[in-house]
FIKOLZA-1660 file (N, C-alpha, C; in steps of 0.1 Angstrom, whole numbers, plus 5000, padded with zeros to 4 digits):
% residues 177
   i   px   py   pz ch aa at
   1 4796 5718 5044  A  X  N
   1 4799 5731 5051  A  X CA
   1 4813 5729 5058  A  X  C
   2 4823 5739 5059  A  X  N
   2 4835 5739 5062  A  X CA
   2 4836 5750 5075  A  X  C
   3 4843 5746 5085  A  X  N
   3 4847 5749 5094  A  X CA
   3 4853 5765 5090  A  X  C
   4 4850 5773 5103  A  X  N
   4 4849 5789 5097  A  X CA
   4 4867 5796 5105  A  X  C
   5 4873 5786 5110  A  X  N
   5 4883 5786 5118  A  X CA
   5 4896 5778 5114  A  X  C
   6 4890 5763 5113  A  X  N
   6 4905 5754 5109  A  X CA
   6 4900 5749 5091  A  X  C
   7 4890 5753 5084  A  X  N
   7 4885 5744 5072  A  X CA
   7 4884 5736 5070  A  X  C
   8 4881 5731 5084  A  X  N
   8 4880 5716 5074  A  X CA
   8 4860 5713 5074  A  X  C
   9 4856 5703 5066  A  X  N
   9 4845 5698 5066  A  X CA
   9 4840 5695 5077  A  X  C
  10 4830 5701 5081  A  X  N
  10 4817 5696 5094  A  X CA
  10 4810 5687 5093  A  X  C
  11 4813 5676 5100  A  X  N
  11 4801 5664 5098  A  X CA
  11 4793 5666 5109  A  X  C
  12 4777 5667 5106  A  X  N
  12 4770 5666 5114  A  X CA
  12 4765 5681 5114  A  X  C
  13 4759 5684 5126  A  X  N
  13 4757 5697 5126  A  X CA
  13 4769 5708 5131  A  X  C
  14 4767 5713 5125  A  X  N
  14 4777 5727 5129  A  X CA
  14 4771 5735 5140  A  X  C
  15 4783 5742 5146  A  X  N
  15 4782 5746 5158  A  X CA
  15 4788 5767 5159  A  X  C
  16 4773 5765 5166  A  X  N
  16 4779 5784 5162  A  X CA
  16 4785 5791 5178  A  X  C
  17 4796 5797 5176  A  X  N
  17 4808 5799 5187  A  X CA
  17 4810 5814 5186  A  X  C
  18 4809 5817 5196  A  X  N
  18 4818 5833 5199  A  X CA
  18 4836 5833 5199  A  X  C
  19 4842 5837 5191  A  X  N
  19 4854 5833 5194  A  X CA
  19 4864 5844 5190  A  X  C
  20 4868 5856 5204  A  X  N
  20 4874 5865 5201  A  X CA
  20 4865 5874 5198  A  X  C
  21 4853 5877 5199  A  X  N
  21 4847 5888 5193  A  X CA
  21 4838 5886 5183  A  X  C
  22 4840 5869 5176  A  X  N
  22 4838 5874 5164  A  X CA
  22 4822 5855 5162  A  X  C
  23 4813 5858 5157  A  X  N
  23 4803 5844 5161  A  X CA
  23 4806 5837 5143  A  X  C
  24 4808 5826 5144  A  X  N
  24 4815 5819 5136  A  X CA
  24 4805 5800 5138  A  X  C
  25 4807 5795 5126  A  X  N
  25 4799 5779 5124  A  X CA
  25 4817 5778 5124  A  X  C
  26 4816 5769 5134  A  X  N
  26 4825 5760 5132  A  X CA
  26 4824 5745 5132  A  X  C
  27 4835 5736 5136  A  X  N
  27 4831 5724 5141  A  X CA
  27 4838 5723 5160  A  X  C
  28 4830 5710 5158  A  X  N
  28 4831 5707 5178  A  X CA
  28 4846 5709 5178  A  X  C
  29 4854 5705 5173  A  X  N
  29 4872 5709 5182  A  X CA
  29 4872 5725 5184  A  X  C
  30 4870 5730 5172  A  X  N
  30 4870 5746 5175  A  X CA
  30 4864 5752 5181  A  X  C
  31 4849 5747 5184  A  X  N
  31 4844 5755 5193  A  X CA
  31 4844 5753 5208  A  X  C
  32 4854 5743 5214  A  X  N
  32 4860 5743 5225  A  X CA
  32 4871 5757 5225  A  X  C
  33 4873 5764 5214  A  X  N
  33 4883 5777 5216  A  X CA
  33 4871 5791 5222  A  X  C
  34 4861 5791 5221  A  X  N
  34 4853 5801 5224  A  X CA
  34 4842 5796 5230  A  X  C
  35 4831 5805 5231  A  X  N
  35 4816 5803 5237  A  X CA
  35 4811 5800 5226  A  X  C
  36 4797 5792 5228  A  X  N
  36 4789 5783 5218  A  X CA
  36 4774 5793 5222  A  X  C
  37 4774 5796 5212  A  X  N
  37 4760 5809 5210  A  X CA
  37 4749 5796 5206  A  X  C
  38 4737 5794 5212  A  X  N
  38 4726 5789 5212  A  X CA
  38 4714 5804 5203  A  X  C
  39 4710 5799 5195  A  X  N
  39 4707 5806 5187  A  X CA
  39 4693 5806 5186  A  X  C
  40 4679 5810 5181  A  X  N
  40 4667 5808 5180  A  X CA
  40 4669 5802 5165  A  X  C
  41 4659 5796 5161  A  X  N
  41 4661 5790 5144  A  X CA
  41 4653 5802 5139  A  X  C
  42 4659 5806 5130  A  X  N
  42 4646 5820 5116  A  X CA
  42 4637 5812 5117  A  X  C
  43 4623 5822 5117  A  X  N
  43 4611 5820 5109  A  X CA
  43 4606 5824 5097  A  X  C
  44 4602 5815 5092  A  X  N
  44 4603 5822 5076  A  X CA
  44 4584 5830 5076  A  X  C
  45 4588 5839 5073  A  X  N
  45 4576 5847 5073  A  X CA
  45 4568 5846 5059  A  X  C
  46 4556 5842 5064  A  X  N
  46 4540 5839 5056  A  X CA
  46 4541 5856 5050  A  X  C
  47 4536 5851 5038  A  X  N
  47 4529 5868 5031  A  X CA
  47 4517 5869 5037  A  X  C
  48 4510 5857 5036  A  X  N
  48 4493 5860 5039  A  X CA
  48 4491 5859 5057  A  X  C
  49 4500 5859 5057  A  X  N
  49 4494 5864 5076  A  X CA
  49 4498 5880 5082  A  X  C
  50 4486 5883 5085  A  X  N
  50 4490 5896 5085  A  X CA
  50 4497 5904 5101  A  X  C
  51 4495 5892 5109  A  X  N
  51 4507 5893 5119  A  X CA
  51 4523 5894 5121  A  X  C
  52 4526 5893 5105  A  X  N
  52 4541 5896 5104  A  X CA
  52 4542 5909 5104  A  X  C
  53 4536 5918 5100  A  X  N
  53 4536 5931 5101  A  X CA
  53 4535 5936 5111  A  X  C
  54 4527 5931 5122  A  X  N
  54 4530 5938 5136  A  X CA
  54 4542 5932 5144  A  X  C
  55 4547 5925 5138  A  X  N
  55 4562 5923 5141  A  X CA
  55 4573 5929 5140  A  X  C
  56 4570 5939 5132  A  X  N
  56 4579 5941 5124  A  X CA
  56 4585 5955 5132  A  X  C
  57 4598 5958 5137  A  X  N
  57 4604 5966 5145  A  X CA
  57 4600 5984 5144  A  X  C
  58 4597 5988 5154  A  X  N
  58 4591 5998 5150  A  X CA
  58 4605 6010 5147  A  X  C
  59 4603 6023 5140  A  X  N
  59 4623 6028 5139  A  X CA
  59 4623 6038 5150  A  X  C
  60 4636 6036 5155  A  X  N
  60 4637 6043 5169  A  X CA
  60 4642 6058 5161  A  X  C
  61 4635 6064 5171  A  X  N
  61 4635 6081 5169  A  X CA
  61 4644 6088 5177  A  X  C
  62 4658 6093 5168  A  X  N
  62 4661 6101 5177  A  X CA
  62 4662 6116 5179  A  X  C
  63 4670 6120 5194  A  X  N
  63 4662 6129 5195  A  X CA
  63 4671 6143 5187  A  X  C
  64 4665 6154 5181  A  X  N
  64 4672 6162 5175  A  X CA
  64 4676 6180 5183  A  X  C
  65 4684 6187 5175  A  X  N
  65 4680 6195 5182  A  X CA
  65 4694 6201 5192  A  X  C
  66 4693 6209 5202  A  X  N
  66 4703 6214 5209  A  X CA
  66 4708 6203 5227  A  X  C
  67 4694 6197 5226  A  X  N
  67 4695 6183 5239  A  X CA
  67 4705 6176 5233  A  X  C
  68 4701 6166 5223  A  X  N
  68 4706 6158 5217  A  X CA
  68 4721 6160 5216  A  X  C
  69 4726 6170 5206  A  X  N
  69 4742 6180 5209  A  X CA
  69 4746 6178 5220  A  X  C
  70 4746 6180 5225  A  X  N
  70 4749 6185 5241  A  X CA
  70 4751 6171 5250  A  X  C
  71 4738 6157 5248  A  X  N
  71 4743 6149 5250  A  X CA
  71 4754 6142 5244  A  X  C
  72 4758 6143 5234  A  X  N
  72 4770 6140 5228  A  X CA
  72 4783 6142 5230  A  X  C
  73 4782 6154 5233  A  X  N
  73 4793 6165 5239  A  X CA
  73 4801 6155 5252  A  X  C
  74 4786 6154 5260  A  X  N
  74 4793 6145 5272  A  X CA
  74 4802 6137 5272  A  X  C
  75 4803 6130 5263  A  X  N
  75 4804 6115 5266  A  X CA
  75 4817 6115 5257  A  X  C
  76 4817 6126 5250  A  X  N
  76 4833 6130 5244  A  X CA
  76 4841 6130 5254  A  X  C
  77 4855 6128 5247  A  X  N
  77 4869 6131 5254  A  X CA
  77 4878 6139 5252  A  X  C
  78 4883 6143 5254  A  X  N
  78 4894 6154 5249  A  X CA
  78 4910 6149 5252  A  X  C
  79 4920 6155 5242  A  X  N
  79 4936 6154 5244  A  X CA
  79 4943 6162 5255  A  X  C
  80 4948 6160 5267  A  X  N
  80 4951 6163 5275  A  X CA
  80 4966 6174 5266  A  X  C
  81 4963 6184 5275  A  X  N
  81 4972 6200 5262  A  X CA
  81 4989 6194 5262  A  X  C
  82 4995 6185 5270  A  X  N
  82 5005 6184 5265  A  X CA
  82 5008 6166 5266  A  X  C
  83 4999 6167 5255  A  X  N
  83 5002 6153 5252  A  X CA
  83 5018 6147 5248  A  X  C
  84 5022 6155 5236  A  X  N
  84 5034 6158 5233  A  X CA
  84 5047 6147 5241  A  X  C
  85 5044 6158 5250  A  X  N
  85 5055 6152 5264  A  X CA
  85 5057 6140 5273  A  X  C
  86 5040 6137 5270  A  X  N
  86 5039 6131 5281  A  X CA
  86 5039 6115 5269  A  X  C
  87 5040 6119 5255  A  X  N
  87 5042 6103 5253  A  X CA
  87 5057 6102 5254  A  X  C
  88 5064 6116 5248  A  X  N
  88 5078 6113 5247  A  X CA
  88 5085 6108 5260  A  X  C
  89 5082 6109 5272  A  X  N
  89 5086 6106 5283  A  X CA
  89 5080 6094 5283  A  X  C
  90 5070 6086 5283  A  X  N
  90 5065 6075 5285  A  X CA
  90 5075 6062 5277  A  X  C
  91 5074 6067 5261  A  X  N
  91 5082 6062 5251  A  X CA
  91 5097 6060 5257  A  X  C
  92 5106 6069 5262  A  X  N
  92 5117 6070 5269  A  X CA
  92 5116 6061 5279  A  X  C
  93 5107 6059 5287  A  X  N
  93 5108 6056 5300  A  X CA
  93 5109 6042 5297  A  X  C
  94 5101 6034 5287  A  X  N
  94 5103 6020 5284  A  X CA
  94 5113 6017 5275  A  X  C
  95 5118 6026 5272  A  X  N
  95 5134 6023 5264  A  X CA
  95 5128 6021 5252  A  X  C
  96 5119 6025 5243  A  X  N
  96 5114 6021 5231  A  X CA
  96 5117 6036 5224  A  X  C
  97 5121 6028 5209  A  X  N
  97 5127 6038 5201  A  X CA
  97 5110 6042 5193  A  X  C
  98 5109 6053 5182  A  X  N
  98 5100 6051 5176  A  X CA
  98 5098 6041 5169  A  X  C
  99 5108 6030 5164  A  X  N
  99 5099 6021 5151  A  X CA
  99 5096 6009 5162  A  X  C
 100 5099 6011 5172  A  X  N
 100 5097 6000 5182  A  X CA
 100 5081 6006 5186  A  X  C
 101 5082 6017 5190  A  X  N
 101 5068 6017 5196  A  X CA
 101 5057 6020 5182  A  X  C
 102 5056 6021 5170  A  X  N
 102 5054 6018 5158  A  X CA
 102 5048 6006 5157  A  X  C
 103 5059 5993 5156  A  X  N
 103 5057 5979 5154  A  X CA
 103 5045 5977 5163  A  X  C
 104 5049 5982 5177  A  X  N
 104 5039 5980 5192  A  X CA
 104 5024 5980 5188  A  X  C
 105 5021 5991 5182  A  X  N
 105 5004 5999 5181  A  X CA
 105 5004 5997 5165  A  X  C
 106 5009 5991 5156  A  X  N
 106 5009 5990 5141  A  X CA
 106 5007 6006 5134  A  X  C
 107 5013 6014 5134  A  X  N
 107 5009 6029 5133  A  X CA
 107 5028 6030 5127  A  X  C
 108 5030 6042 5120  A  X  N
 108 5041 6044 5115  A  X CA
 108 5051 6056 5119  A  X  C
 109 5064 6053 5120  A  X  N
 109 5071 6059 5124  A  X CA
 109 5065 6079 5124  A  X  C
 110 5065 6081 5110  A  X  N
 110 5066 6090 5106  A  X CA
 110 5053 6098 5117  A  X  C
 111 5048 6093 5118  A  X  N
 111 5035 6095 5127  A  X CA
 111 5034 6102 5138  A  X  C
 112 5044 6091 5145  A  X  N
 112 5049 6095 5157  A  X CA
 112 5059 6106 5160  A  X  C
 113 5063 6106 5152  A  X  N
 113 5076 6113 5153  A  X CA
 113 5067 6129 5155  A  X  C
 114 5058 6129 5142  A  X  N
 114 5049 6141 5145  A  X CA
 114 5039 6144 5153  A  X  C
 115 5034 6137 5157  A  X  N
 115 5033 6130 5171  A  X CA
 115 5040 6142 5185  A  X  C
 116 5048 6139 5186  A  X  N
 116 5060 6140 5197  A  X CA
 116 5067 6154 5194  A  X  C
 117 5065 6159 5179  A  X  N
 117 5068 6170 5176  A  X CA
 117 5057 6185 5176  A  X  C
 118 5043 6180 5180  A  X  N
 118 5032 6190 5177  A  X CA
 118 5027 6188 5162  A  X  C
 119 5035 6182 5152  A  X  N
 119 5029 6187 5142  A  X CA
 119 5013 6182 5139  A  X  C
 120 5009 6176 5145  A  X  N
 120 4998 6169 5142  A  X CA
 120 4996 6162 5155  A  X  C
 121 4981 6164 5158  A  X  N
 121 4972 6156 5173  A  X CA
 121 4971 6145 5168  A  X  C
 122 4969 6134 5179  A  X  N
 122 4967 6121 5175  A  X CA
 122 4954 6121 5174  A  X  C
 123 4939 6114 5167  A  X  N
 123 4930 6113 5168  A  X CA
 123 4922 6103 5180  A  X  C
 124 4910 6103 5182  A  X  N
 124 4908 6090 5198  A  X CA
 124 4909 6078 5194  A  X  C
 125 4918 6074 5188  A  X  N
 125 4919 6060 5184  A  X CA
 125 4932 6064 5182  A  X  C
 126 4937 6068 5178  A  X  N
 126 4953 6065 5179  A  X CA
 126 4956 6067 5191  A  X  C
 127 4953 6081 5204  A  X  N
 127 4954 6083 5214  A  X CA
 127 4950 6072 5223  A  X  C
 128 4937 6067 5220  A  X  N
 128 4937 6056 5232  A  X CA
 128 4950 6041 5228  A  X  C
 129 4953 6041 5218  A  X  N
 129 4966 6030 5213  A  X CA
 129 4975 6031 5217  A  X  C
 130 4978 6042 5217  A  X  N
 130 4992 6051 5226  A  X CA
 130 4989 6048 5242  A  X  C
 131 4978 6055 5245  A  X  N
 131 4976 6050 5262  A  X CA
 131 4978 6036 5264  A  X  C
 132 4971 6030 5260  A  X  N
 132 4972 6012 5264  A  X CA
 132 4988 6006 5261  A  X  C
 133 4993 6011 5248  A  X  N
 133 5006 6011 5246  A  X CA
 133 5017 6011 5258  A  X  C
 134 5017 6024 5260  A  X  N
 134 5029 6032 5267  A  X CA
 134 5025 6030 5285  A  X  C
 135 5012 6028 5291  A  X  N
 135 5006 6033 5299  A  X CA
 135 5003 6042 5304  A  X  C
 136 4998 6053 5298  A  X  N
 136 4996 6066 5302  A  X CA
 136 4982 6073 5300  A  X  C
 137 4977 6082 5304  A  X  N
 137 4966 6088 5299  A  X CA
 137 4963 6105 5293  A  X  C
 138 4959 6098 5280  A  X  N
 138 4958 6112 5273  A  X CA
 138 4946 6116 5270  A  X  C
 139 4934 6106 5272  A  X  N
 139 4920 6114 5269  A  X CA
 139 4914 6114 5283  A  X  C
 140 4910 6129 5284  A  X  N
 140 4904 6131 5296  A  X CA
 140 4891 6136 5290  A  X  C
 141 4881 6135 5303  A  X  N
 141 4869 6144 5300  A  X CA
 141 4870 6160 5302  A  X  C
 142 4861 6168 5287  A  X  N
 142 4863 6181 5290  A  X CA
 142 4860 6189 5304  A  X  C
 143 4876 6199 5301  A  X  N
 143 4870 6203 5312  A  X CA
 143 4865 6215 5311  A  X  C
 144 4855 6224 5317  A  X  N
 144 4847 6231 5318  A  X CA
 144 4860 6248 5324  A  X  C
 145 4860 6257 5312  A  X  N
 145 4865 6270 5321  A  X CA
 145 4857 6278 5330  A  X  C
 146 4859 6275 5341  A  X  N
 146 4850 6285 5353  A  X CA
 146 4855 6302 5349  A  X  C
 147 4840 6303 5347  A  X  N
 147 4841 6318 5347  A  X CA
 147 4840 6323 5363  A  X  C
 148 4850 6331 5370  A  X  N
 148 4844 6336 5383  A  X CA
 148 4829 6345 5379  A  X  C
 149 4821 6346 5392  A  X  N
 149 4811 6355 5389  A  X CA
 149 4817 6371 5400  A  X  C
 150 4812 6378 5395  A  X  N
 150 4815 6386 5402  A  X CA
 150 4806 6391 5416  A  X  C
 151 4810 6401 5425  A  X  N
 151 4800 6402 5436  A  X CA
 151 4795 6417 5430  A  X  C
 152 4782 6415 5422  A  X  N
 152 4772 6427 5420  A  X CA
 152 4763 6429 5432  A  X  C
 153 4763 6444 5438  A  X  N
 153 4756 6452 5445  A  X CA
 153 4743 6451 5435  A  X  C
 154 4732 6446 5445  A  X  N
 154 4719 6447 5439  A  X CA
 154 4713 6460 5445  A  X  C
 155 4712 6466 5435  A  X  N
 155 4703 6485 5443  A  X CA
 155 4690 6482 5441  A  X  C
 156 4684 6474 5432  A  X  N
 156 4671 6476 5423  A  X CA
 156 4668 6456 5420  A  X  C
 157 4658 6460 5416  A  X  N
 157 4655 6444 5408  A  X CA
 157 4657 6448 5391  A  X  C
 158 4664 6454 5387  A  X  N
 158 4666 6455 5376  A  X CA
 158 4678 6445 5370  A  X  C
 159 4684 6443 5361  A  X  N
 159 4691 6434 5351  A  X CA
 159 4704 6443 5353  A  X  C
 160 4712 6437 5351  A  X  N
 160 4731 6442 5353  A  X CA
 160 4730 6445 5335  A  X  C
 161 4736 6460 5336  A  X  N
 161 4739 6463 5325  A  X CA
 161 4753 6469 5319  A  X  C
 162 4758 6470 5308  A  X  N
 162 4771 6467 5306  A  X CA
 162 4779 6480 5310  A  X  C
 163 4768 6494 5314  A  X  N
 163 4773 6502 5325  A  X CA
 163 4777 6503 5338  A  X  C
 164 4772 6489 5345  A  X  N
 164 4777 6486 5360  A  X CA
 164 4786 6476 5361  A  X  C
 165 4787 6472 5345  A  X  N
 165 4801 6462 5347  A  X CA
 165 4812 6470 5342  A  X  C
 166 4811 6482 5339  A  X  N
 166 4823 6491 5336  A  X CA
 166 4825 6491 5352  A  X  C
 167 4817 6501 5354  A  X  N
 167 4819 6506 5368  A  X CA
 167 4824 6498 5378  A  X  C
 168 4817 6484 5380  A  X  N
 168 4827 6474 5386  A  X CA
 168 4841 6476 5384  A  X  C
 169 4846 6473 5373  A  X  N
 169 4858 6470 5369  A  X CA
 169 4867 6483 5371  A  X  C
 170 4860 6494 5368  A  X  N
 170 4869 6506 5374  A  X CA
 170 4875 6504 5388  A  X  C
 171 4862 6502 5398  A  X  N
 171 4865 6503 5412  A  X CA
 171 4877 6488 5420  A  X  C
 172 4876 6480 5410  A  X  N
 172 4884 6472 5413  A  X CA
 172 4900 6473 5412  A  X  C
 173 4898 6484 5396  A  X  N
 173 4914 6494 5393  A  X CA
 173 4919 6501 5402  A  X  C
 174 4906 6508 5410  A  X  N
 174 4910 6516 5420  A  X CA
 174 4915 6514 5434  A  X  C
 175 4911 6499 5435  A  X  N
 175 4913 6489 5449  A  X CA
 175 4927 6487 5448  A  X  C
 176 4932 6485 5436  A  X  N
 176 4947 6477 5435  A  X CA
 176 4956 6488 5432  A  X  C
 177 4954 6500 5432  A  X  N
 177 4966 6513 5430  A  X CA
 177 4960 6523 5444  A  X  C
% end
């Protein structure tokens, strides 16, 4: 077995390592570069016992529907409306030309340039590259347009109907002339 890092041959037992992200058999020098993951050994599963089957993971369900949407939604982010500007100023600010800030995020000139021109939004992965990049921030959470509500005179328990929101709107014409 060869070392999953420098190749060379492992004598002895090999050693399994977190290193960067990534869990790898290496040998003992290399796994002084990362964490050493302690592992459980497989069990090799019997056909004739029929306890392996209640082992066996049950599938998570999820949930469908207009909840589920909606949860999703949350946890989205959105491109702040003038993104545009605010890299071109950032880009400026550190004296980086485009194929400099290019080389930076591995992304290509042409990109940027469109980028910085409107022709094209960055997606959340090129946008967050750009943030950590340049330092700046361009995904925010949505934000929500407040509708004002209006002050309806309640005469009745009845439902506002698209006749008293005329009439609203008249008397409000009439307020301002």
């Amino acid at each position: 077995m060869r070392c999953e890092v420098c190749g060379r041959k492992i004598y002895g037992k090999p050693t399994r390592a977190m290193i960067e992200g990534a869990k790898l058999t290496v040998c003992s020098e290399c796994a002084k570069h990362g964490t050493i993951i302690w592992e459980e050994p497989k069990q090799k599963h019997k056909l004739s016992e029929p306890a392996a089957a209640k082992t066996m993971p049950k599938p998570v369900i999820k949930p469908q529907g207009v909840a589920a949407q909606h949860k999703t939604v949350e946890n989205e982010l959105e491109l702040v409306e003038d993104f545009d500007v605010k890299i071109r100023l950032a880009r400026e600010k550190m004296g980086l030309t485009h194929e400099d800030l290019g080389k930076k995020i591995n992304e290509k000139v042409s990109v940027l340039k469109k980028i910085e021109t409107r022709k094209i939004k960055p997606d959340d992965r090129l946008a967050a590259k750009l943030e950590h990049a340049l330092k700046i921030k361009l995904l925010v959470p949505p934000s929500e347009e407040k509708v004002p509500k209006a002050a309806v005179p309640k005469t009745s328990n009845r439902e506002l109907t698209l006749g008293d929101l005329i009439k609203l709107d008249k008397g409000k014409a009439e307020e301002k002339s």
